[in-house]
TIVEX-717426 format. One record per residue: x, y, z of N, C-alpha, C, O, CB in turn. Coordinates in pm, whole numbers, plus 50000, padded with zeros to 5 digits. Atoms other than C-alpha are relative to their C-alpha. Glycine has a CB too. Layout:
N
XYZXYZXYZXYZXYZ
...
% end
This chain:
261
500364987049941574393642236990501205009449993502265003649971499534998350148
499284986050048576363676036945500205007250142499215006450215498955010549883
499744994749889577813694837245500645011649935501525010749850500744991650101
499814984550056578073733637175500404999649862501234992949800501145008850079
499514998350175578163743736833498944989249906498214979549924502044993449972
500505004950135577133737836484500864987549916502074985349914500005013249907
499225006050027577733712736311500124997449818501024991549760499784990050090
499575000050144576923717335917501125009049949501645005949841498895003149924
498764993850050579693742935879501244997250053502175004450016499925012450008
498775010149999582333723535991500414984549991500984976850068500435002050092
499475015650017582583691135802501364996949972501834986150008499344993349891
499145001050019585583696735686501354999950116502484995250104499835006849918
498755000749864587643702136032499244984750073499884979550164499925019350153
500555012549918585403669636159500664990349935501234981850004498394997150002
499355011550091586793647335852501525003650049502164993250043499675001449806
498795007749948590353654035998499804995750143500434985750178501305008749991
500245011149878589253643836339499834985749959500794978349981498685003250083
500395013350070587863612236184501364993349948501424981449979498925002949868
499384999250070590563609436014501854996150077502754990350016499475012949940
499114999249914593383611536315499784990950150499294996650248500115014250015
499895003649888593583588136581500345008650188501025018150226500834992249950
499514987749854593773602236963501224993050067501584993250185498545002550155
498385003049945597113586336984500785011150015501515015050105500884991249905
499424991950045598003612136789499715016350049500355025349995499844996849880
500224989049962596483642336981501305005750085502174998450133498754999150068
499134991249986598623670937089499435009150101498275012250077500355005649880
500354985749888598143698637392499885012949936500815020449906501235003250114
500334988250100596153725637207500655012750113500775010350233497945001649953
499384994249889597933761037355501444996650013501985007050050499324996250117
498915000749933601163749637426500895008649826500625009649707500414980350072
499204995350095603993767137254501114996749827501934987749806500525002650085
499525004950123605273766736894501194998149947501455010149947499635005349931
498815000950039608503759636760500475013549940499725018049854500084989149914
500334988250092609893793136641500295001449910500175013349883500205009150018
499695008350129610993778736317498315004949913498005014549843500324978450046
500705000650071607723768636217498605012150047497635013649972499864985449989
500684987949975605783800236415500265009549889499315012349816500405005850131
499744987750097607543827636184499544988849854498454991149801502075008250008
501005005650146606923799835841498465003049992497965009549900499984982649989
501705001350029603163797535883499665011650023499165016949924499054990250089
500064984350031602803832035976500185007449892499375016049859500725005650059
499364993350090604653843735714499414998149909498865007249847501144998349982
501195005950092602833824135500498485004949985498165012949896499844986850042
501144989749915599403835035646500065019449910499295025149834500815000950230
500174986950062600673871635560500105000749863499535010049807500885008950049
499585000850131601863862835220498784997949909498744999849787501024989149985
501235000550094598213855035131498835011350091497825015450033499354980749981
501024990949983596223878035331500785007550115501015003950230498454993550033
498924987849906598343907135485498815007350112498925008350234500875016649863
501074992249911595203925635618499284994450104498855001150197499005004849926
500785007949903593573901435809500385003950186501375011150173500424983049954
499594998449901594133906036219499864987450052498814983650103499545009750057
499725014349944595883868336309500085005150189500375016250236501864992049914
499645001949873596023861236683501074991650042501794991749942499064996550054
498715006549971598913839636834500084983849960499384976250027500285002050157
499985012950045599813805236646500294995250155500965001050241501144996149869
499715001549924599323780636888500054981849901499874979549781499245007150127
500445009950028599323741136897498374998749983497535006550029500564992750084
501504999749993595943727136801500424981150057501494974950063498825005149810
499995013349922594833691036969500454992949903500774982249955498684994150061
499705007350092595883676036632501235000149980501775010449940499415002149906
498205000750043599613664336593500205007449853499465004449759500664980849976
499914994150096600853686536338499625008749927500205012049824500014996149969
500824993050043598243709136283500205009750144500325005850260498614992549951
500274984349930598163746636449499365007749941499395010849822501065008250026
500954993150046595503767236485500535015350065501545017950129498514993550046
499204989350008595503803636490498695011749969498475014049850501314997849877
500704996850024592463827336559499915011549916500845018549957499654998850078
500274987750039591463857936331499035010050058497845008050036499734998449892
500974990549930589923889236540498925000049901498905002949782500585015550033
501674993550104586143890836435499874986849903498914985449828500295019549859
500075012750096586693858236250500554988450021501454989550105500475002149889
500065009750002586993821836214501694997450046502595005750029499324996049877
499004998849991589893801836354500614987349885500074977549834500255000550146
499305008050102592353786036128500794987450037501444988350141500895008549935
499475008049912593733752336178500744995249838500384989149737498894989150119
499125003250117596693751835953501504987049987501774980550088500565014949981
498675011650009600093725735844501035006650021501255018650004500314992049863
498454994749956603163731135939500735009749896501445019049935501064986650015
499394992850073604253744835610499365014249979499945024449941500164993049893
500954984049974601393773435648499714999849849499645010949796501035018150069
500545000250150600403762835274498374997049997497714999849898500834987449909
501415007049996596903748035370499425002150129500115001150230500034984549974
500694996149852594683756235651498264994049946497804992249833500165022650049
501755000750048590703748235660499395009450153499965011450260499134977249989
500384985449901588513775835868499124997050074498105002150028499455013449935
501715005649971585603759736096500335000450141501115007450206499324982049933
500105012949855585133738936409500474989949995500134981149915498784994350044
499595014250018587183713636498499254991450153499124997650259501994999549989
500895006949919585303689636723500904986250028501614980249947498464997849921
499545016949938586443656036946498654987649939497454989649928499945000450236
501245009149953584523623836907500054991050090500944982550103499504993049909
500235005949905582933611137190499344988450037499854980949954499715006050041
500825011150005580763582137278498795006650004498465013450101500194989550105
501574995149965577323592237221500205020349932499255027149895499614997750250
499984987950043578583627837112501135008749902502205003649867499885004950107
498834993550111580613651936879500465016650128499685026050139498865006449771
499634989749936582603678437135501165010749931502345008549905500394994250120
499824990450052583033712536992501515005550124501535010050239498445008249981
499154996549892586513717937116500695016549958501425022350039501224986750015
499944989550006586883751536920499215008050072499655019450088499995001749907
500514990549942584173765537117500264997550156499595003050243498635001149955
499575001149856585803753937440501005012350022501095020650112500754984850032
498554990649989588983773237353499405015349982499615024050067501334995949853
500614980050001587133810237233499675000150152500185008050231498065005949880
500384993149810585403806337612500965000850023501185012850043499274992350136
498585001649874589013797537779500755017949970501285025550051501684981549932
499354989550066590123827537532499165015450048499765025950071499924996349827
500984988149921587243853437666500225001150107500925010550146498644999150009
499415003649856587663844037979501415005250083501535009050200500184986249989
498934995749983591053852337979500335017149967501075025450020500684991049928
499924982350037590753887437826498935003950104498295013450059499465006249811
501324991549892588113897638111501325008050049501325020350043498804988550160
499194992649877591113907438321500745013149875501265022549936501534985950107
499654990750037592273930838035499265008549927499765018349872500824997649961
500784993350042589263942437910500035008250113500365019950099498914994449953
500554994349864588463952238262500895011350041500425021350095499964988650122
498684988749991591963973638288499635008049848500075019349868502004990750001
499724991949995591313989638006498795006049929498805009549811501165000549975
500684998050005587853998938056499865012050113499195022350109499544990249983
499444992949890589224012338390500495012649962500805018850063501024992850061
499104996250050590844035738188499505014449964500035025549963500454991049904
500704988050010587794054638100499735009250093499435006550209499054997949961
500614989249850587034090938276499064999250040498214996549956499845013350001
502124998249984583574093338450500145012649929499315013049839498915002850205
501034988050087583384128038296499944995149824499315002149745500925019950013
500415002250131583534110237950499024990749982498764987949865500974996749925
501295006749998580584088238030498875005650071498865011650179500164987950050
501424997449966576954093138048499374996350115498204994250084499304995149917
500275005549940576294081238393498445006650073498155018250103501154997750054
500825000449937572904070938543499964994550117499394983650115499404997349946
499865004749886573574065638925499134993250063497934995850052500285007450060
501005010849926572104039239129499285011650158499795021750208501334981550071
500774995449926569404048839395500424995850118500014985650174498834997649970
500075007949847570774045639717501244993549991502134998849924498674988150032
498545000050029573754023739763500094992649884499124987949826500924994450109
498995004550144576024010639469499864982350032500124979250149502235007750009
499985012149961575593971639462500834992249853501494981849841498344995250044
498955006150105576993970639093499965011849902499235021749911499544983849924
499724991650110578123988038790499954995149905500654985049906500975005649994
499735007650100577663977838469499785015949871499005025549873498794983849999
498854987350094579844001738138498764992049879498644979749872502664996849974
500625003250059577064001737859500575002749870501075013949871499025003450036
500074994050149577684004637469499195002649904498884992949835500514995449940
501194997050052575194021137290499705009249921500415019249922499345001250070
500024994850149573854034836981498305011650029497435008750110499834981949850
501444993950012570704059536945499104996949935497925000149951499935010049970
500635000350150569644049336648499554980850043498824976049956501565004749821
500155013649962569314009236815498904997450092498805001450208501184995250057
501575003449915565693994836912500434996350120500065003150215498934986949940
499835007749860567173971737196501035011850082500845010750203500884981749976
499914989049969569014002237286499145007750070499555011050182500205003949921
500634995049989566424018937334498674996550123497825002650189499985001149888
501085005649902564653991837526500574999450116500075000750227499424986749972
499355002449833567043986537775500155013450082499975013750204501724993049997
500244986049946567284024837839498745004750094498715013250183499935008249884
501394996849986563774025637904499764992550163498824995450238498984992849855
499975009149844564773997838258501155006950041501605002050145500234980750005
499234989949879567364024838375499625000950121500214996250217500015013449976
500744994949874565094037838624499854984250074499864987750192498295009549960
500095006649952564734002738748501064989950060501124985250174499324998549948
498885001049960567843989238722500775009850106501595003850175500524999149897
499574988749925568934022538925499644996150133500444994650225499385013549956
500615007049881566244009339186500534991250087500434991450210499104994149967
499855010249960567523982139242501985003250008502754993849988499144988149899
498685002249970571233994739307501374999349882502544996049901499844987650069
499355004950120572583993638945500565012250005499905020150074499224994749867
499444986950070574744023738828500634998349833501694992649808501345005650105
500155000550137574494026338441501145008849938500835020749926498575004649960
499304994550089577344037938257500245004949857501455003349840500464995950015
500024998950156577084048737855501315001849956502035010750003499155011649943
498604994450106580034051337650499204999049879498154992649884501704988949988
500704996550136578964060237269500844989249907502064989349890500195018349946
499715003950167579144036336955499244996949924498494987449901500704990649970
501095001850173577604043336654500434993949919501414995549847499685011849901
499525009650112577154013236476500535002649828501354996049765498864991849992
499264996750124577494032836129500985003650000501575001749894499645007149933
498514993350051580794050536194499815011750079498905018050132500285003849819
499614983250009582394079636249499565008949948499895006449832500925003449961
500194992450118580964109736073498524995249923498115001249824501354997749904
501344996950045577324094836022498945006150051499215016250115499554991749975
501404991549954573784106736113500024996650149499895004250245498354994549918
499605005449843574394084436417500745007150119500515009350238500854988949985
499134996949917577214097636514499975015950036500235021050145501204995249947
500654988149999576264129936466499125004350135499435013650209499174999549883
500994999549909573004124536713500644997250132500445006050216498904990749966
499225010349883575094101936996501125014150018501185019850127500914979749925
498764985649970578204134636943498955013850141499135018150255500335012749754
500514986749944575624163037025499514995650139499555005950206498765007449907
500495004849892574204143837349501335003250117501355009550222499524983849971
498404998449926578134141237466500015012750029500325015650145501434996649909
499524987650022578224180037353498865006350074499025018550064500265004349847
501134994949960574784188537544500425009450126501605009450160498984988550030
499654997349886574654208137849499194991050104499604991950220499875013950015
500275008949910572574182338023499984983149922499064976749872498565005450068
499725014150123574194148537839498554989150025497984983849930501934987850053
500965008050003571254127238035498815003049921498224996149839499724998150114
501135002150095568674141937910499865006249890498925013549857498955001950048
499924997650193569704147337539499984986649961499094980449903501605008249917
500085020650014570584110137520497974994550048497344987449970501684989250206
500925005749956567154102737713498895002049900497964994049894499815003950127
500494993450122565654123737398500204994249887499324991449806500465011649984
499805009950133567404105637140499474985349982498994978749890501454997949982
501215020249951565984068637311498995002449944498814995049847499254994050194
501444996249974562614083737303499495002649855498345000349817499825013750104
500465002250173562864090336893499935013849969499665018549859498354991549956
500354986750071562804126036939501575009549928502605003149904499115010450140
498974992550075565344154636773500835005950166500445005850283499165014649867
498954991349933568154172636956500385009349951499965009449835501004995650026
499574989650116569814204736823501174993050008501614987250107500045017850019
498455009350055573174189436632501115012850040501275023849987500094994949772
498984995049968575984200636823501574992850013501734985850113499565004550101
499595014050026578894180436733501645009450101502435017250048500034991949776
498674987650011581874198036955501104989049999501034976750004500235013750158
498595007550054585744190736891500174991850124500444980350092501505010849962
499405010549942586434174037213499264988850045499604981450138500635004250092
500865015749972583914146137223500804990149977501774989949902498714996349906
499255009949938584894115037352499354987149908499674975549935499794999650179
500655012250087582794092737077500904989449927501014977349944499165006249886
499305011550043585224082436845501224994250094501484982750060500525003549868
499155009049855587774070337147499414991950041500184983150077500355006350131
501175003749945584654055037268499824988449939499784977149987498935008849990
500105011150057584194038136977501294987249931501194975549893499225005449912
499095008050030587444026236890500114989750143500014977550130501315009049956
500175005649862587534014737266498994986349975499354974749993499265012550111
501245015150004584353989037204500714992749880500754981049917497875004249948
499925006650054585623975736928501524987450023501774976549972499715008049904
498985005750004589073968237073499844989350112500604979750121501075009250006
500515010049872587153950137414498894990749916498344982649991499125010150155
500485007950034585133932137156498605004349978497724996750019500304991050069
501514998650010581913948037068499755000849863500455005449773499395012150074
499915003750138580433938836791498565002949913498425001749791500414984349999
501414991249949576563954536854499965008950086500815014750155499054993150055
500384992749874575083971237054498424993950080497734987749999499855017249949
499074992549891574033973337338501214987850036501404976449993498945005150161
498445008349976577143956937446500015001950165499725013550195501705009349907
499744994149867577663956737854500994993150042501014980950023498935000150098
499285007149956580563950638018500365001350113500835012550134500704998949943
500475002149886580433939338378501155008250113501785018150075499794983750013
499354994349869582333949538712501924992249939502964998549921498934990650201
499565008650027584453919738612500994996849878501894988449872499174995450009
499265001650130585693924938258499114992449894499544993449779501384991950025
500465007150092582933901138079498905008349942497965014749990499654987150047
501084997850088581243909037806498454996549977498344985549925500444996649919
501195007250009577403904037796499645010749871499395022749881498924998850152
500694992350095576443912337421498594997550012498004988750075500454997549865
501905000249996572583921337345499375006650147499915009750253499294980249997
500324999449917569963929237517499414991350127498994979950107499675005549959
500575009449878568813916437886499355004750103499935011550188500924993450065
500914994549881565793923238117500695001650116501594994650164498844991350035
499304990149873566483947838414499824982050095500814977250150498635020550084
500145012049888565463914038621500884991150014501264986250120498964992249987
499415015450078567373886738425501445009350009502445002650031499214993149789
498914994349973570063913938450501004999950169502154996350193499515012549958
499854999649894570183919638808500544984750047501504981450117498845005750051
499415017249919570423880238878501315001049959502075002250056499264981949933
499045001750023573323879638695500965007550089501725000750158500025001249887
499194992849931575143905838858499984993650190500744995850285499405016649965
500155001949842573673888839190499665005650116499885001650231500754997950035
500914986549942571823918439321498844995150038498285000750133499635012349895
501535004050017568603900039293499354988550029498144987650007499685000749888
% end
């Protein structure tokens, strides 16, 4: 049996488990020699400069350090930083195979809540779209969202209920195409409206707006912002708390979470 995770795309990080006794395991996390930190790095850049590495760390395997890429797979490379393989590396257990790369991304999310959350803090209310809760405030939850996005569109549509029930709805703008498309265009002029709710509530709904795109919109900040707290869709929400809940989620199934309900 399999505990979190897949397991046909990482045979190759399972055959060195197999492969390594747990004599030989190591305290994944703990700090690197700085010898062989700057080599494998260096290395690393020497074949793919562009990439965005995260911090070499130990991996549970003597000799082997892994080393995540933002938006991508983590690497579990040799000391000399000549060879790496890109997957899941997994424990074996009695009765099971434990996905211990997907232990570490949670420990790793988990840990960025507290700085997502600062610098989400960061945003003005007059540069968000806010739909205030009915009555008193029981939670807040900072939305990311596109016009041009069905589930977007659906979850917009449980404002009024979420509101009901104490929610206060925040929008910040990201258009999944970019900067400078039709998107952004539609999502700009809503920012640039004289009543932002209901130009946005217009764009949900499928209908037109007049395109007003003015210079100090807060979109692309907006959107560089989601991408740097991790958004990677839309809608994207991110809680009182700092955690990320990508996709969409019923005003109901929402509320529990937050604990409102």
């Amino acid at each position: 049996m399999f505990r979190s995770g897949r397991f046909g795309a990482t045979l190759g990080a399972l055959a060195i488990v197999c492969a390594v006794s747990s004599s030989v395991m190591a305290q994944a996390g703990e700090a690197v020699p700085a010898a062989i930190q700057e080599k494998v790095m260096a290395k690393l850049k020497e074949g793919r400069g562009d990439l965005p590495y995260g911090k070499l760390e130990k991996s549970p395997l003597e000799g082997i350090y892994q080393v995540s890429i933002d938006g991508g797979p983590t690497l579990y490379v040799d000391k000399t930083g000549s060879h790496f393989i890109a997957g899941d590396l997994f424990r074996i257990e009695s009765g099971e195979f434990v996905n211990l790369s997907e232990e570490s991304r949670a420990a790793q999310m988990q840990a960025f809540n507290g700085t997502r959350k600062e610098m989400m803090a960061k945003v003005k209310p007059e540069d968000m779209i806010i739909f205030p809760a009915k009555g008193k405030t029981k939670a807040t939850i900072s939305v990311f969202t596109d016009v041009d996005c069905g589930y977007c569109r659906k979850l917009h549509k449980e404002v009024p209920a979420l509101n009901k029930m104490g929610v206060t709805v925040q929008y910040l703008a990201y258009p999944r195409a970019g900067i400078g498309s039709n998107s952004y265009k539609k999502i700009a002029s809503a920012w640039c409206a004289k009543d932002p709710r209901a130009a946005l509530g217009q764009l949900k709904a499928g209908k037109q707006i007049t395109t007003n795109v003015c210079g100090d919109n807060p979109v692309a900040a907006q959107y560089a912002l989601g991408q740097q707290v991790g958004v990677t869709g839309t809608p994207a929400l991110v809680l009182e708390d700092g955690s990320l809940v990508p996709g969409y989620m019923p005003a109901e199934q929402l509320a529990k979470k937050l604990g409102i309900h």
